[in-house]
Kinemage of the C-alpha trace (Angstrom):
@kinemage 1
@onewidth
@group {chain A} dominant
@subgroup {mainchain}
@vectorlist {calphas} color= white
{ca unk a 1} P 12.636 12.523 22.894
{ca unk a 2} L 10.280 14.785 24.130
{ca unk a 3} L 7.443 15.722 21.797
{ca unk a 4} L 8.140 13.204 19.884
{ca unk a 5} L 5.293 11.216 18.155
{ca unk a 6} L 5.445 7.436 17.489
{ca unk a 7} L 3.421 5.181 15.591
{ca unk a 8} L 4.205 1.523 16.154
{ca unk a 9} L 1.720 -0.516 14.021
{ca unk a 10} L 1.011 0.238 10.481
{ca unk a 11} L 0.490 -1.831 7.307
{ca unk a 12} L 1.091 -1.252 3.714
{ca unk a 13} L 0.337 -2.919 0.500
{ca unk a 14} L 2.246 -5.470 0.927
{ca unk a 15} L 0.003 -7.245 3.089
{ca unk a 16} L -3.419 -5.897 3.808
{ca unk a 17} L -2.847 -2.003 3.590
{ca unk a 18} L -3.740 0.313 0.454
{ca unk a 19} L 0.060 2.345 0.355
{ca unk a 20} L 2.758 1.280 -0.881
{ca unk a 21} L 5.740 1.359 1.501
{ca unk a 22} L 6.854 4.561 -0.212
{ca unk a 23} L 3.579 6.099 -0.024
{ca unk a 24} L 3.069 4.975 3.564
{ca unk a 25} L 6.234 6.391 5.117
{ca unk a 26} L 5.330 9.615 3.067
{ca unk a 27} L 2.027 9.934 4.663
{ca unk a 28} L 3.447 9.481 7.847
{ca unk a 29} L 6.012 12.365 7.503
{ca unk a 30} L 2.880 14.320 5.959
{ca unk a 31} L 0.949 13.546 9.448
{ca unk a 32} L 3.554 14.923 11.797
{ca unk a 33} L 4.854 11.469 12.877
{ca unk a 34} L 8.809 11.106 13.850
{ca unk a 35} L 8.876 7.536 14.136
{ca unk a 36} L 6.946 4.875 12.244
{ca unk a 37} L 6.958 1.339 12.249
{ca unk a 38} L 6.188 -0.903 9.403
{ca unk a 39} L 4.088 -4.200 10.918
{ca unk a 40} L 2.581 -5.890 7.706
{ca unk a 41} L 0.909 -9.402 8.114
{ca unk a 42} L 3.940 -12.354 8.276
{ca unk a 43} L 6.490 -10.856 6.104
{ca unk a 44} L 9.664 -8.638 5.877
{ca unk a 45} L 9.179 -7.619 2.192
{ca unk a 46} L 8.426 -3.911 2.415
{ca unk a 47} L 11.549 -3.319 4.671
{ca unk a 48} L 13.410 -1.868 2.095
{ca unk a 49} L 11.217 -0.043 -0.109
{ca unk a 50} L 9.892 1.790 2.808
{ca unk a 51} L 14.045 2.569 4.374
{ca unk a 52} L 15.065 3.709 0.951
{ca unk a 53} L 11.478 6.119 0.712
{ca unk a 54} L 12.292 7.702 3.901
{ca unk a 55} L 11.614 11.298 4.102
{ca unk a 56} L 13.887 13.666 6.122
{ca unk a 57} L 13.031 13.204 10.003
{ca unk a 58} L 11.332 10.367 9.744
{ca unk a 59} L 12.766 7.079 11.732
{ca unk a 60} L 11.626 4.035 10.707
{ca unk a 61} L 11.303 0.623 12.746
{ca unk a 62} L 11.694 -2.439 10.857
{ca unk a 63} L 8.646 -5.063 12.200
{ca unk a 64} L 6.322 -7.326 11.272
{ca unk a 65} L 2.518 -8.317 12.559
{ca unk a 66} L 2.646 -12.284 13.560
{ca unk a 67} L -0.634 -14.475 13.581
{ca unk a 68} L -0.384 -16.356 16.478
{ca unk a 69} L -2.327 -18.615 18.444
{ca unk a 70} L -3.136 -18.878 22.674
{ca unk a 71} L -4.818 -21.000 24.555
{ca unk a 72} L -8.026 -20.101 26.583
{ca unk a 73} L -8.446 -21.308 30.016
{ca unk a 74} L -11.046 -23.882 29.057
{ca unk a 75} L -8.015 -25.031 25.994
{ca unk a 76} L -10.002 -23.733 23.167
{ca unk a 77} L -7.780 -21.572 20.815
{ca unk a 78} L -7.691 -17.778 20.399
{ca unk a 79} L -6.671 -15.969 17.445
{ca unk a 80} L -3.475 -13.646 18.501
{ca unk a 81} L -1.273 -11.206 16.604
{ca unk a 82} L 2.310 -10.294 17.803
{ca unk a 83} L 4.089 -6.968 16.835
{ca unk a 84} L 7.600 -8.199 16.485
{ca unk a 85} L 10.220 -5.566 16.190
{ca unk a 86} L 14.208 -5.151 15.192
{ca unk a 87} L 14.825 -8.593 14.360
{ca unk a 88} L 16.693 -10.109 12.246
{ca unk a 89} L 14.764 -10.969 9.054
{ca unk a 90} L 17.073 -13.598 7.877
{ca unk a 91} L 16.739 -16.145 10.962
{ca unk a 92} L 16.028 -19.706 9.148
{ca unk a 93} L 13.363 -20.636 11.711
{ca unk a 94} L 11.654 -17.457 11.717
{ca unk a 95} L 11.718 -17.385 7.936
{ca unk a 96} L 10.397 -20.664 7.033
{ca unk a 97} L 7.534 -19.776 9.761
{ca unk a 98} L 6.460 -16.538 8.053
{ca unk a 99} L 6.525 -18.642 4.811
{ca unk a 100} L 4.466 -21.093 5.735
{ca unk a 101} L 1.941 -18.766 7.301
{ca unk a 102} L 2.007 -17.081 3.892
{ca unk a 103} L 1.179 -20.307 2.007
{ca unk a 104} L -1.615 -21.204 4.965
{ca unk a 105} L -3.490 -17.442 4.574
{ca unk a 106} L -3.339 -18.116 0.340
{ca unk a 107} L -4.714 -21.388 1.222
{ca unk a 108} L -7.594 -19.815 3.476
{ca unk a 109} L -8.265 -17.009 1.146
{ca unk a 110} L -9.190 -19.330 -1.456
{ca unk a 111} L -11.359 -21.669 0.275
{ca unk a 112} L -13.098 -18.701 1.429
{ca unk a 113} L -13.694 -17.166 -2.022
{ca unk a 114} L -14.636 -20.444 -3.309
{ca unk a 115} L -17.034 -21.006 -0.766
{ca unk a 116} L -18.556 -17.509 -1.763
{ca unk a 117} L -18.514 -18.293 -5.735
{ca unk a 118} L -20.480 -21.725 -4.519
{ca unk a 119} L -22.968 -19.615 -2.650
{ca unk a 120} L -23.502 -17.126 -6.016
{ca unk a 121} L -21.700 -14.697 -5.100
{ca unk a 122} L -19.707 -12.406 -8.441
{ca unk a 123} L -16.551 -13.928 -7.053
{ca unk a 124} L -13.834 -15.467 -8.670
{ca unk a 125} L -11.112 -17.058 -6.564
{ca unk a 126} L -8.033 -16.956 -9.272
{ca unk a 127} L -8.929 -13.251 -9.844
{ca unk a 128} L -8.760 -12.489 -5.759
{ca unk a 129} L -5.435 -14.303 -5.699
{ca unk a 130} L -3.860 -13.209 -8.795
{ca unk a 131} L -4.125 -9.403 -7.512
{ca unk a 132} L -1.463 -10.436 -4.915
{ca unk a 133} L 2.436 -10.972 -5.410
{ca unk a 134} L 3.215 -15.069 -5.466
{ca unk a 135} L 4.346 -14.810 -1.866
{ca unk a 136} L 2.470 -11.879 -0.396
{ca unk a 137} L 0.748 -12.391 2.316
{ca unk a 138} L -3.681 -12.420 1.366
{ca unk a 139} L -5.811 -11.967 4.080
{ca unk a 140} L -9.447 -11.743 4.695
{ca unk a 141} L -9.378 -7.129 3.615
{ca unk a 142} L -8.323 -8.650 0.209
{ca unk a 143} L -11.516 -10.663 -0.076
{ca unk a 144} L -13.388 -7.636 1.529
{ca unk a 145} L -12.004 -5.569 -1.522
{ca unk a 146} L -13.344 -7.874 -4.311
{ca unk a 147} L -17.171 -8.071 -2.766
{ca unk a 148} L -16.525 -3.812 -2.758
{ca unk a 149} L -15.462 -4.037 -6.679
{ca unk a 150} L -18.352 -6.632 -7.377
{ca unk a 151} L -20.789 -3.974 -6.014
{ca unk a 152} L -21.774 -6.557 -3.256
{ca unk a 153} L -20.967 -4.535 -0.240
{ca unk a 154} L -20.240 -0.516 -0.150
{ca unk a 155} L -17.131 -0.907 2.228
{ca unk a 156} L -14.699 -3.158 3.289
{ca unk a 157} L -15.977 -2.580 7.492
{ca unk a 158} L -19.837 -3.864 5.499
{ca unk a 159} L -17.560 -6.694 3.897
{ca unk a 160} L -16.469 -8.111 7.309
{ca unk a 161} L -19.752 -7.336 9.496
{ca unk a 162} L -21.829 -8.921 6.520
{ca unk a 163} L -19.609 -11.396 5.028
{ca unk a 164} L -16.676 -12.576 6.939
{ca unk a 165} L -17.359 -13.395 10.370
{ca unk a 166} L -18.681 -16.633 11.407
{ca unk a 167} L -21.956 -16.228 10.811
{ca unk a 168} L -22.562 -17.330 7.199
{ca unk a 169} L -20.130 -19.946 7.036
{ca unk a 170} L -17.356 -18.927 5.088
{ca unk a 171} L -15.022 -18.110 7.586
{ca unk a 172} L -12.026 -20.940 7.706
{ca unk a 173} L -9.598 -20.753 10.762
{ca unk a 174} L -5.752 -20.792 9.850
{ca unk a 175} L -3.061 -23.039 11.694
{ca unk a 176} L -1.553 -20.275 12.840
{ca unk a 177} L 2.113 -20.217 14.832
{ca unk a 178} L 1.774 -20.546 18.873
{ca unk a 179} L 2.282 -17.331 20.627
{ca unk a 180} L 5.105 -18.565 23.333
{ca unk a 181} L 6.660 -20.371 20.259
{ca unk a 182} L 6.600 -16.783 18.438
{ca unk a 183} L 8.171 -14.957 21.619
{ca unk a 184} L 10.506 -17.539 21.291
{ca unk a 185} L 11.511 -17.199 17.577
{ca unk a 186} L 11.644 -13.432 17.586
{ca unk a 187} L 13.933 -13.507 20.808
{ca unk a 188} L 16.444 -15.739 19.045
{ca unk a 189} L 16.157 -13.223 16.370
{ca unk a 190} L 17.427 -10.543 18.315
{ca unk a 191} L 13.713 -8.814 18.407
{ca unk a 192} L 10.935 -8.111 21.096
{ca unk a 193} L 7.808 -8.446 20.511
{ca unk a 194} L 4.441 -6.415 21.522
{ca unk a 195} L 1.146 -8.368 21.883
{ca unk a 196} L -1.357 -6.305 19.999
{ca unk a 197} L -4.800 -4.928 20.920
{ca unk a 198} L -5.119 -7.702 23.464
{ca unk a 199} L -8.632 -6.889 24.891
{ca unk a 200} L -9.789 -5.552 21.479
{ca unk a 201} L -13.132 -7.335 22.086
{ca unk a 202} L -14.602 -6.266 18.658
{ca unk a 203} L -12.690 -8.619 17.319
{ca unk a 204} L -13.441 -11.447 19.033
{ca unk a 205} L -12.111 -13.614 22.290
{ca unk a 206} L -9.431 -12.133 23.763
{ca unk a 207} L -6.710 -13.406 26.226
{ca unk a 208} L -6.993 -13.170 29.589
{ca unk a 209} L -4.732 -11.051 32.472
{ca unk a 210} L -3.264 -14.598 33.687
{ca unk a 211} L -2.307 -15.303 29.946
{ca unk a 212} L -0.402 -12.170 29.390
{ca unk a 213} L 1.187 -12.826 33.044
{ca unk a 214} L 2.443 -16.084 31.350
{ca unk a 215} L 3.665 -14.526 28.206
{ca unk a 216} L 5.357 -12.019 30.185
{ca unk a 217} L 7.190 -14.886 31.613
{ca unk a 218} L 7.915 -16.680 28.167
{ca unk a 219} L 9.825 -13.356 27.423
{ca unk a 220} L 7.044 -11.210 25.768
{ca unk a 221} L 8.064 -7.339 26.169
{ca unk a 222} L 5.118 -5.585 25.988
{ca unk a 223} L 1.860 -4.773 25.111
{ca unk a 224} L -0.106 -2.779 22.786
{ca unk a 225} L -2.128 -0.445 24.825
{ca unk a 226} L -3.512 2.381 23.044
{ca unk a 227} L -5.256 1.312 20.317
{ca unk a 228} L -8.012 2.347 18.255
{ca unk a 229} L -10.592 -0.811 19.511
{ca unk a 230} L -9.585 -0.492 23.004
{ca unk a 231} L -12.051 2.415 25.445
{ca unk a 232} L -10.961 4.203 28.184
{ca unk a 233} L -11.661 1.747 30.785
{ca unk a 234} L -9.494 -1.188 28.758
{ca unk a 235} L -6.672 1.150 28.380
{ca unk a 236} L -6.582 1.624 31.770
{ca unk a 237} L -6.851 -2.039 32.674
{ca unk a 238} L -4.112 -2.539 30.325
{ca unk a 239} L -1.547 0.188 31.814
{ca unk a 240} L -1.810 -1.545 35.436
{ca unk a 241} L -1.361 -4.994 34.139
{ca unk a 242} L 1.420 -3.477 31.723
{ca unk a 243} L 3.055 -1.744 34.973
{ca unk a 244} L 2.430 -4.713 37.317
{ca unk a 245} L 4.018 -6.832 34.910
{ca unk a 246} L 6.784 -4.876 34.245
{ca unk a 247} L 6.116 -4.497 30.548
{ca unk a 248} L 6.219 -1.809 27.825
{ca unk a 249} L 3.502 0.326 27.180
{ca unk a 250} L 2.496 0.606 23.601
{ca unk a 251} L 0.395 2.879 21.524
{ca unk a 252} L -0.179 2.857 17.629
{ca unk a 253} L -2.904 2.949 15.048
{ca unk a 254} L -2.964 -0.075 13.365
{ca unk a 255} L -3.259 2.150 10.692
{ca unk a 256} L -4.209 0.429 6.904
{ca unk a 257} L -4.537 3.228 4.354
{ca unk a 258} L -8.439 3.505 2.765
{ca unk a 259} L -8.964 -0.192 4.089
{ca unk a 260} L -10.201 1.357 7.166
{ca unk a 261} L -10.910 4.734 8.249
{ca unk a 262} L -8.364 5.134 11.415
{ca unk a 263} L -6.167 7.863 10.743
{ca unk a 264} L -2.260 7.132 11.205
{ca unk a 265} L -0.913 8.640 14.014
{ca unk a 266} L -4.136 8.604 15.779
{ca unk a 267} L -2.733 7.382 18.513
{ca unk a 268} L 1.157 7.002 19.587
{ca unk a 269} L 3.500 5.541 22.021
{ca unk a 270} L 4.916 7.464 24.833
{ca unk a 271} L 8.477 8.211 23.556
{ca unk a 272} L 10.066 6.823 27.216
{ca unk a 273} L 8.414 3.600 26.239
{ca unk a 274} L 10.059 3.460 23.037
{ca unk a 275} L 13.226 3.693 24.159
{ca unk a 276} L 12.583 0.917 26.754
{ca unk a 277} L 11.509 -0.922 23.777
{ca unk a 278} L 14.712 0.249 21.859
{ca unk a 279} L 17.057 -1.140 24.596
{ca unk a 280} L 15.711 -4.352 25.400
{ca unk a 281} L 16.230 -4.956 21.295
{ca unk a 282} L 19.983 -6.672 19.704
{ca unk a 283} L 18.502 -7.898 15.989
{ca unk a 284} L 17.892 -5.097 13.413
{ca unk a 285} L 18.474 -1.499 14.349
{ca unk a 286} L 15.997 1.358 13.277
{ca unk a 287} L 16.713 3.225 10.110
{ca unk a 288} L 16.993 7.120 10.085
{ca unk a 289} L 16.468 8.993 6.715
């Protein structure tokens, strides 16, 4: 696999990307990439629609993005996602999960957008919601994209720096699924799983080494290590802790079509560490145009 170029976190329309699955594994083909994984936010749904779309030479890995929650060492609780990979999308426990975290981000979303319409802001909460599929996953870039259409923010990066943090008080936490109890799920499933952008501290409070140790010992495969919102020095950090631990070594763009202006592709896993990934997986196997 030498040469090759892999791209193991990307999201379409079908959660909080701009392409559809179609158009996303087309752009990928169009960038050079020869493997591509499809991560959108708590569902399965594009799986198809991006396996039958697959141009010639293009491999794609059937995934999802899982919003998890850790524990801090003082027992506060940290927001977490999970890169699961090549499992089986039909598990009962892992399906009535991603439901329900479905049903808990439509739930936030609106809250959120209500809050905003109380504050005078030009939104309206059905018309945010009513954009999105009845079981499609709506997360906060959704709610970005309606302040961009009202004319309230230029971009969706203004929408979250200006309007979705904590700061003005119309951020709502979800109840999301517990990060060991995710390992667990997607392991049953016949999947690994990736913890993603770990020490991406843009974003927020991040885990610490000792946590990952622990997850590594719950049965958590790898890490996500090259990633747009990680520097040099973090990557580095991240590739002893990755080797120490004995886990895979990811790299991906996190890539959401106009939503944000990462390119896909931008960065990639090493192609040894994908088949490490590959073998340690029994659930669903990759799809090859």
């Amino acid at each position: 696999m030498v040469g090759v170029r892999i791209d193991l976190h990307t999201h379409s329309a079908v959660s909080d990307g701009t392409d559809s699955p179609a158009d996303l594994v087309r752009v990928a083909s169009d960038a050079g990439l020869d493997v591509i994984a499809l991560t959108d936010h708590d569902t399965t749904e594009g799986w198809e629609a991006a396996a039958s779309a697959l141009p010639p030479g293009l491999t794609l890995v059937p995934g999802a993005e899982l919003s998890c929650e850790a524990r801090s060492a003082e027992g506060y609780g940290l927001s977490v996602h999970l890169l699961a990979y090549l499992f089986d999308p039909a598990a009962p426990a892992l399906v009535a999960e991603q439901r329900r975290l479905r049903q808990e981000r439509r739930r936030r979303l609106r809250v959120m957008a209500e809050r905003m319409a109380a504050d005078g802001l030009p939104i309206d909460p059905d018309e945010v919601l009513s954009g999105l599929g009845p079981d499609a996953p709506a997360g906060r870039p959704h709610l970005a994209q309606a302040l961009v259409r009202a004319g309230v923010v230029r971009t969706v990066d203004e929408a979250f720096a200006r309007y979705l943090g904590g700061a003005r008080g119309y951020l709502v936490p979800r109840a999301d699924t517990p990060v060991d109890t995710a390992i667990a799920m997607i392991e049953a499933a016949g999947g690994v799983t990736v913890l993603a952008h770990p020490f991406a501290t843009s974003r927020g409070p991040t885990v610490s080494e000792d946590a990952i140790a622990a997850l590594a010992e719950r049965g958590l495969t790898g890490v996500e290590v090259d990633h747009p919102d990680h520097d040099a020095a973090t990557r580095r950090r991240l590739r002893a802790l990755a080797d120490d631990l004995g886990l895979v070594r990811t790299g991906a763009s996190d890539y959401h079509g106009t939503n944000k202006v990462i390119a896909i592709g931008q960065e990639t896993t090493e192609p040894d560490q994908f088949e490490e990934l590959l073998a340690k997986a029994a659930g669903t196997p990759v799809v090859a145009a």
